[in-house]
SERO-4910 file (N, C-alpha, C, O; in steps of 0.05 Angstrom, whole numbers):
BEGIN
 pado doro    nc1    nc2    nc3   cac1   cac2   cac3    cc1    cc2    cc3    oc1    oc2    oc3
  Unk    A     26     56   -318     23     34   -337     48     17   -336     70     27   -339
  Unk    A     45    -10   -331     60    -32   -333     65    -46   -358     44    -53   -367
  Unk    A     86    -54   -375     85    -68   -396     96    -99   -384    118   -102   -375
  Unk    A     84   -112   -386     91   -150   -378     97   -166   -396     86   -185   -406
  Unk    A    117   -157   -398    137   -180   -423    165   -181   -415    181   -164   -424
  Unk    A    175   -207   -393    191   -206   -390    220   -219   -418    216   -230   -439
  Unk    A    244   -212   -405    265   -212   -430    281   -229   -415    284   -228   -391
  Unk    A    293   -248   -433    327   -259   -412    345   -246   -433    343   -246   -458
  Unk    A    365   -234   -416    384   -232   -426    407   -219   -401    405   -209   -378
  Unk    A    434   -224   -423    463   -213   -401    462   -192   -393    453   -174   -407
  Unk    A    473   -185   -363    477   -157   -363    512   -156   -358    526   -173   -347
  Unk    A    523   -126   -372    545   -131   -373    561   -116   -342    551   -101   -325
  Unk    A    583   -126   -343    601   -106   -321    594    -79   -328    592    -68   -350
  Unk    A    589    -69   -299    589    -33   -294    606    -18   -274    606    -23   -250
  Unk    A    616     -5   -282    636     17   -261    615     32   -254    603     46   -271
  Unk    A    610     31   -228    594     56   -217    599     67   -191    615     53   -178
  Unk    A    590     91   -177    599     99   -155    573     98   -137    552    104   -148
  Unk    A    574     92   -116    558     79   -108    548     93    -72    566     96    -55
  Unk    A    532     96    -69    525     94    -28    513     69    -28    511     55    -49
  Unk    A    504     61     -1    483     44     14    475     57     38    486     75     50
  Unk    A    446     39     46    441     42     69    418     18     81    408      4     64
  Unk    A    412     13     99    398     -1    108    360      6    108    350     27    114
  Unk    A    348    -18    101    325    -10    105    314    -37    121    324    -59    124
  Unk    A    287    -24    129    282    -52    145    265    -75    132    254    -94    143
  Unk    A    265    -66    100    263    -93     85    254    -86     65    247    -63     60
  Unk    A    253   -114     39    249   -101     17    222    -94     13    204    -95     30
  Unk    A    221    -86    -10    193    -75    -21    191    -45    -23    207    -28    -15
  Unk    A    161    -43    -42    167     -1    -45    164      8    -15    180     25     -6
  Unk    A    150     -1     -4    143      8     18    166     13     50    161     25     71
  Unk    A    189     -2     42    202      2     55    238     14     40    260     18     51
  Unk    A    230     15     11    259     19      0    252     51     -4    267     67      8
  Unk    A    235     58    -16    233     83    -27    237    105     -9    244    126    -19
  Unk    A    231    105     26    240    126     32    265    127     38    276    147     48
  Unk    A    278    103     32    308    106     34    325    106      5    349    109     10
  Unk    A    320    104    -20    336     98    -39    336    130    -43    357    144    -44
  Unk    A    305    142    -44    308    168    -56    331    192    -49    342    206    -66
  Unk    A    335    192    -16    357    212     -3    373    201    -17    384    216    -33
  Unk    A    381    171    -18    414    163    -33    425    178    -60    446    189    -65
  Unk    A    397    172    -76    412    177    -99    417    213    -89    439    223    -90
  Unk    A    395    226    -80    400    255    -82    434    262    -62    447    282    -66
  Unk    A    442    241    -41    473    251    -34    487    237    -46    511    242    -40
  Unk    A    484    218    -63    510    211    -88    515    231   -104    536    243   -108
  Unk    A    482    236   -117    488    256   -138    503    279   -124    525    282   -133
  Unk    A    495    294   -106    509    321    -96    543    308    -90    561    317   -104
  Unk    A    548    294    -76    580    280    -77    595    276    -99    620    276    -96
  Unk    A    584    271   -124    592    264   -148    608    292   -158    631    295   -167
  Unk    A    586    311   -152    586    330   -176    599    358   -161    602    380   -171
  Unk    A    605    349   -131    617    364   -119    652    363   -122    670    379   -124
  Unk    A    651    332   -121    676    316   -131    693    323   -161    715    314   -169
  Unk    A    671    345   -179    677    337   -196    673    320   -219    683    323   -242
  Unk    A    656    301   -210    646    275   -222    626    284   -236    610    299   -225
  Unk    A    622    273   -269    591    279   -283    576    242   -277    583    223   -291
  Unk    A    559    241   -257    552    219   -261    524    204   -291    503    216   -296
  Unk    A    532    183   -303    522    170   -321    482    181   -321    469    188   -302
  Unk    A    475    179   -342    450    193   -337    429    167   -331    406    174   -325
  Unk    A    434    139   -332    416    122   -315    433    103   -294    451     86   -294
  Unk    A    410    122   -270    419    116   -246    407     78   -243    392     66   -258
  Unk    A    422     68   -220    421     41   -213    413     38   -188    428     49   -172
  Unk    A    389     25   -175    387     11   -153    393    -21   -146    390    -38   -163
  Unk    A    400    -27   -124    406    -50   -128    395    -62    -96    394    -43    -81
  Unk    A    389    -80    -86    378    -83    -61    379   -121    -53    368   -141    -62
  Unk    A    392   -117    -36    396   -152    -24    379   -143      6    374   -123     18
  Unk    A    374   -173      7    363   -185     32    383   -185     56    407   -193     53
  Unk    A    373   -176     80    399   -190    100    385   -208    128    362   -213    137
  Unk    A    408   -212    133    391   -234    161    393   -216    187    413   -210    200
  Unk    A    366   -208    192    363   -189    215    376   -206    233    395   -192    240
  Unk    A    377   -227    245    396   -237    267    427   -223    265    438   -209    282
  Unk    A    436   -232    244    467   -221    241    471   -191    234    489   -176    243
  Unk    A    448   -182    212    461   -154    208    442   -130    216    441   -107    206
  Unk    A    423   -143    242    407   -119    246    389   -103    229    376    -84    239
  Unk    A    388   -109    205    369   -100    180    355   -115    172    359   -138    178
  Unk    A    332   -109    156    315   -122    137    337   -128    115    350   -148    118
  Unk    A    342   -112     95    364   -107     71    372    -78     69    363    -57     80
  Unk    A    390    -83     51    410    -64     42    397    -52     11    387    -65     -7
  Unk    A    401    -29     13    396    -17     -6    417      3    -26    428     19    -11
  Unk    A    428      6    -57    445     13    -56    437     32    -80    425     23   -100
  Unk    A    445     58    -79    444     76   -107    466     78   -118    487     77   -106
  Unk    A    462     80   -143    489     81   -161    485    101   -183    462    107   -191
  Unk    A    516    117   -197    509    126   -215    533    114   -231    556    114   -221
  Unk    A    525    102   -262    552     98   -277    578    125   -279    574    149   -284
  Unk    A    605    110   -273    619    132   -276    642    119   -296    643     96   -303
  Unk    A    659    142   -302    690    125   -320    700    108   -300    695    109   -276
  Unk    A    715     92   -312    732     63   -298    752     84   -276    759     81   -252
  Unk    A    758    105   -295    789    123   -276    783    137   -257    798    154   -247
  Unk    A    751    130   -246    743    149   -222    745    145   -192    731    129   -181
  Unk    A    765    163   -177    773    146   -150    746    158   -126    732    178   -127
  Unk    A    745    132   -100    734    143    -94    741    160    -71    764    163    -64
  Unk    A    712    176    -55    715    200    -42    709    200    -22    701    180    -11
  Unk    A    709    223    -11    688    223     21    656    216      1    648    223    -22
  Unk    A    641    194     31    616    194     18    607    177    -10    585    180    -21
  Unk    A    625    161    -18    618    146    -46    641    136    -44    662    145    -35
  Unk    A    631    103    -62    655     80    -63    647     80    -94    625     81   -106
  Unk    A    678     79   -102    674     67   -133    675     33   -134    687     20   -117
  Unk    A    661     21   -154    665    -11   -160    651    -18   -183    637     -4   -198
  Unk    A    659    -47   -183    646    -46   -204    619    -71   -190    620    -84   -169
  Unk    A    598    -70   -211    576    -83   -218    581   -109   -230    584   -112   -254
  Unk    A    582   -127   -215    589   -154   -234    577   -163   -259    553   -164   -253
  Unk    A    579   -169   -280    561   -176   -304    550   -206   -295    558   -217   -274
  Unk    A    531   -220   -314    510   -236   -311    510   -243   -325    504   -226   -342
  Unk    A    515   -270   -338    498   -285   -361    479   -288   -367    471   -294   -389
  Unk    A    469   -284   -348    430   -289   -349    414   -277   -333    415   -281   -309
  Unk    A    391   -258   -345    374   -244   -320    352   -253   -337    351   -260   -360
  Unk    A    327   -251   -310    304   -231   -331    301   -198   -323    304   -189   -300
  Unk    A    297   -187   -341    283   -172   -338    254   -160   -344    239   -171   -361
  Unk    A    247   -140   -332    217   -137   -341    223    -92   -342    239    -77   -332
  Unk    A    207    -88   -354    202    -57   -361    176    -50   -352    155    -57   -362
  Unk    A    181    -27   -324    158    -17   -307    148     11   -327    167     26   -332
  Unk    A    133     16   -333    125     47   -343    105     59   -311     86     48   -300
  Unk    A    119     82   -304     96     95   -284    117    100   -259    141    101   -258
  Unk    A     86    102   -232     99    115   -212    106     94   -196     93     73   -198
  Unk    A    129     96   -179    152     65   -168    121     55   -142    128     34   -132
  Unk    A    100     62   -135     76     71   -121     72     27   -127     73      7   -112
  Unk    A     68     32   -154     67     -5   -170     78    -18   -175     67    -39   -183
  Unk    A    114    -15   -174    137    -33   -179    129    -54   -166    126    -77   -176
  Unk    A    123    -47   -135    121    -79   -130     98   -101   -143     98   -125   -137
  Unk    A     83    -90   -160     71   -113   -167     87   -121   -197     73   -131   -214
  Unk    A    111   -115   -201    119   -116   -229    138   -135   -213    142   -157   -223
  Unk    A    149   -131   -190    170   -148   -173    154   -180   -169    169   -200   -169
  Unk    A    131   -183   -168    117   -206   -155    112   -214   -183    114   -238   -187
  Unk    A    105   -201   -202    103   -206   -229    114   -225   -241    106   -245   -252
  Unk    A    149   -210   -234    178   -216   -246    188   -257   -234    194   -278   -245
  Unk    A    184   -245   -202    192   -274   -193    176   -300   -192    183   -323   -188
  Unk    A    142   -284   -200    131   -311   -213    137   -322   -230    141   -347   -228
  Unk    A    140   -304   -260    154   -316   -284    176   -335   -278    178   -356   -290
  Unk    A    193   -328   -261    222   -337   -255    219   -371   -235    238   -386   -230
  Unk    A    191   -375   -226    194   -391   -214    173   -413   -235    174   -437   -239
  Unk    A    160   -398   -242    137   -414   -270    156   -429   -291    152   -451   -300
  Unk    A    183   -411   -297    198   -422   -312    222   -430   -313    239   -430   -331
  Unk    A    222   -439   -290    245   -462   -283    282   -450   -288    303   -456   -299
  Unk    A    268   -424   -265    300   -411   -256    301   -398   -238    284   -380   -240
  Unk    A    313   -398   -218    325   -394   -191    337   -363   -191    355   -359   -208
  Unk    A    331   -346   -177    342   -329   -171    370   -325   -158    374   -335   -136
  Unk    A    395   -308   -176    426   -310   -152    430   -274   -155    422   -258   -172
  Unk    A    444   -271   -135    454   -242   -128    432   -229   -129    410   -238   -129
  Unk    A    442   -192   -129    417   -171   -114    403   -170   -140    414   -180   -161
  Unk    A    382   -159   -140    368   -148   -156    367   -119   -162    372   -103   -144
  Unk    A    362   -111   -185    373    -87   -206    347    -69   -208    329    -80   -221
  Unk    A    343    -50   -202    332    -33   -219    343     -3   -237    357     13   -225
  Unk    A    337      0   -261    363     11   -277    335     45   -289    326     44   -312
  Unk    A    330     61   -277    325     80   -282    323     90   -310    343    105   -310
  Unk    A    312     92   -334    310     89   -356    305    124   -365    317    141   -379
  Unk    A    289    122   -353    279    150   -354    260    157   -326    240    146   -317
  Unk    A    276    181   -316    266    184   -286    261    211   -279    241    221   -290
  Unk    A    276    228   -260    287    256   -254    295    274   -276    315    269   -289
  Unk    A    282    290   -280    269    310   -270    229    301   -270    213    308   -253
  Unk    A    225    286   -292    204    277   -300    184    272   -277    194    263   -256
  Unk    A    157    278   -276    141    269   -257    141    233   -264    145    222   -285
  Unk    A    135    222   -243    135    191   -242    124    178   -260    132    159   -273
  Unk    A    103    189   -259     84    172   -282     90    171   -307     79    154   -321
  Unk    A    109    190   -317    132    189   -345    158    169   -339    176    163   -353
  Unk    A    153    162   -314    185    139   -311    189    115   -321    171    100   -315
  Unk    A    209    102   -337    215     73   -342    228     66   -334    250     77   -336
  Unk    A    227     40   -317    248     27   -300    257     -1   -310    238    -16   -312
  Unk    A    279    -12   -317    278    -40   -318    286    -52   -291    307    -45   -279
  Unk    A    268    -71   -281    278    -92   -265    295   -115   -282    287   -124   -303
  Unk    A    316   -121   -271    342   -144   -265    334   -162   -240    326   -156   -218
  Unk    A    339   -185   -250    339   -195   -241    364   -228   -247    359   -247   -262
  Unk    A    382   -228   -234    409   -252   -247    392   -272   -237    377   -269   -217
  Unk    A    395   -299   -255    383   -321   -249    397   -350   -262    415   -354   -279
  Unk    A    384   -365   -252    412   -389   -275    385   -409   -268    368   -408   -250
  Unk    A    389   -426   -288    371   -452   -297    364   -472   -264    376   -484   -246
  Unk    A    349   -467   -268    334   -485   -237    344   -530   -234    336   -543   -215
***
């Protein structure tokens, strides 16, 4: 189940620790068999490290130019950590830039339908006269251990007045 009511609002700076990896483009169909291994070797790096990572995890995913970077896009898992966390083998700490302005929208269910909450999201965004800037967010609400269809995701999306 999908709820379709998108929100504007800020998102703030985040310290998180972070992997990437390449996929050969966006969408569920090509992010999900790669975001899932991420988060599962951050988390094991984190907590091997030491590290208790934040209990909602972050995706984040830009576009790239297969000419120059040989990929569709980049894909990146994150888990919030303290500001004083250095990084390790296997994980970069940084931070998450804040935003003045997103929309967001709130997925309920299995990630199987995100993308139509994604085509959802950037219609609103283009219906209402604002431009999409930087990657796009998805912020794990409630996820793991849960079967999917108990999951809440918010999509992010940064955007500024068209």
């Amino acid at each position: 189940m999908t709820v379709l009511s998108p929100e504007l609002k800020p998102l703030p700076p985040q310290v998180v620790a972070q992997v990437s990896a390449t996929a050969p483009g966006l969408g569920p169909e090509n992010m999900s068999p790669v975001i899932g291994p991420l988060f599962d070797r951050l988390f094991d790096d984190l907590t091997s490290a030491g590290v208790t990572p934040g209990e909602e995890a972050l995706a984040m995913y830009e576009e790239l130019d297969p000419d120059t970077d040989g990929a569709g896009a980049r894909a990146y898992a994150a888990f919030p950590v303290p500001a004083a966390t250095v990084s390790a083998l296997g994980y970069t700490v940084t931070e998450v830039p804040g935003t003045d302005l997103a929309v967001t929208w709130v997925h309920h269910g299995v990630m199987a339908t995100i993308g139509d909450v994604w085509e959802a999201l950037f219609g609103w965004i283009e219906a209402n006269g604002y431009t999409p800037v930087g990657m796009c967010r998805e912020v794990y609400l409630v996820s793991e251990p849960l079967p999917q269809e108990e999951w809440v995701t918010e999509l992010q999306q940064p955007v500024v007045r068209a």
